[in-house]
C-alpha positions in Angstrom: 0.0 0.0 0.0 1.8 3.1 -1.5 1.7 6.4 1.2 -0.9 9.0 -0.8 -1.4 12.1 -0.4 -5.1 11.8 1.0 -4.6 9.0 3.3 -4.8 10.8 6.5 -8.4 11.5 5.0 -8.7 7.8 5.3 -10.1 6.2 8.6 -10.7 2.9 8.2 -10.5 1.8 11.9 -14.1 1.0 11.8 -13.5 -1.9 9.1 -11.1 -3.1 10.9 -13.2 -3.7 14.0 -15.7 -5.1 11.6 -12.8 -7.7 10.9 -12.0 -8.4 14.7 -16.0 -9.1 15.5 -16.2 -11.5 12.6 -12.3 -13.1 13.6 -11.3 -12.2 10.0 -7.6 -13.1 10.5 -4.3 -14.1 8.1 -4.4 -14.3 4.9 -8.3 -13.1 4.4 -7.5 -10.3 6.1 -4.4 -9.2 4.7 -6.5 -9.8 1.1 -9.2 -7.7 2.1 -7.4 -5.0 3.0 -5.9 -5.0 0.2 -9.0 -4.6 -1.8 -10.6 -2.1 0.5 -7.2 0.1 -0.4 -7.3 -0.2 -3.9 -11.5 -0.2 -4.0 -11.0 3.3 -1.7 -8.3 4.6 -4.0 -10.0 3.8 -7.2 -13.2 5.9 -6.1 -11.4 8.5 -4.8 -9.4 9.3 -7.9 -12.9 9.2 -10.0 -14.3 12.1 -7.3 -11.4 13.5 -8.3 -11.4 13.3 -11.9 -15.1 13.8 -11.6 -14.5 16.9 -10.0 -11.3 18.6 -11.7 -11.9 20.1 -14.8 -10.5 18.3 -17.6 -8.0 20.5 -18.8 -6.3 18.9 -15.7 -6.4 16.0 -15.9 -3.4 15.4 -17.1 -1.1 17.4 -15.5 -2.5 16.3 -12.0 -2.2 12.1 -13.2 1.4 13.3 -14.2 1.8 14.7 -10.8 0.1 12.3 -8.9 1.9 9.6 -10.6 5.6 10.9 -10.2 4.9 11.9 -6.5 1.7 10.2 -5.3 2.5 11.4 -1.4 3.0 15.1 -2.2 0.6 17.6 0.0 1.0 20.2 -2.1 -1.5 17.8 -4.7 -4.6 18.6 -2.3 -3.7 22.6 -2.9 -3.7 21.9 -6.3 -7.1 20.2 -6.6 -8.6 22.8 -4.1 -7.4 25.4 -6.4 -8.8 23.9 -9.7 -11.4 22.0 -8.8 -13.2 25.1 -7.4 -14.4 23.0 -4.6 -13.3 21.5 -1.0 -11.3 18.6 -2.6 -10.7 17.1 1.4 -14.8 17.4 1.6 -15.5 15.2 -1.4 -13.2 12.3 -0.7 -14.2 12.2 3.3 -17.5 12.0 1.4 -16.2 9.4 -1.3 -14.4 7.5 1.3 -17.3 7.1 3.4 -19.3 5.7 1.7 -17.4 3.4 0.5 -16.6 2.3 4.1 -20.1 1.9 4.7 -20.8 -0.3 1.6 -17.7 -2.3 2.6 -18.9 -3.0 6.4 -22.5 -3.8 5.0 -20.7 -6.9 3.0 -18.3 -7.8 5.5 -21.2 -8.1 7.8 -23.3 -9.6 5.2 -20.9 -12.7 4.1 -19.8 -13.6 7.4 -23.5 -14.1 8.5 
């Protein structure tokens, strides 16, 4: 799991208790949170893109992809998206969480 720049936007504390009442341990565990990260980080880049005009695109990817931990990505998006980029993927990530306990929950019944 590659260090972001959004990941102290990511709390995921609550799956993980999810995975302690339901004794997810080892190798399931290590393989889900794997998924949750790159499930998280795939919708977080599409609020992103969704988000950021087009015109840059690009150059963030470019950015993103050459420095993926660099804070000075979130001033970027905040000052071309025209919104509160840290808003949107609290909101993203969220949700996501929640969908995740739900079939956690779900599957271990």
């Amino acid at each position: 799991m590659t260090k972001v720049f959004y990941d102290h936007l990511l709390i995921i504390e609550e799956v993980i208790a999810v995975f302690d009442l339901n004794a997810i341990k080892g190798n399931e565990r290590k393989e889900l949170l794997q998924l949750i990260d790159k499930t998280m980080h795939h919708e977080i880049l599409d609020t992103i893109l969704t988000h950021l005009p087009r015109a840059h695109h690009e150059e963030f990817l470019l950015r993103f992809h050459s420095s993926p931990h660099d804070m000075s990505l979130m001033t970027y998006l905040n000052e071309h998206a025209g919104i509160d980029v840290e808003k949107e993927i609290l909101k993203a990530a969220n949700t996501v969480k929640k969908t995740l306990i739900k079939e956690i929950e779900a599957a271990k019944k």
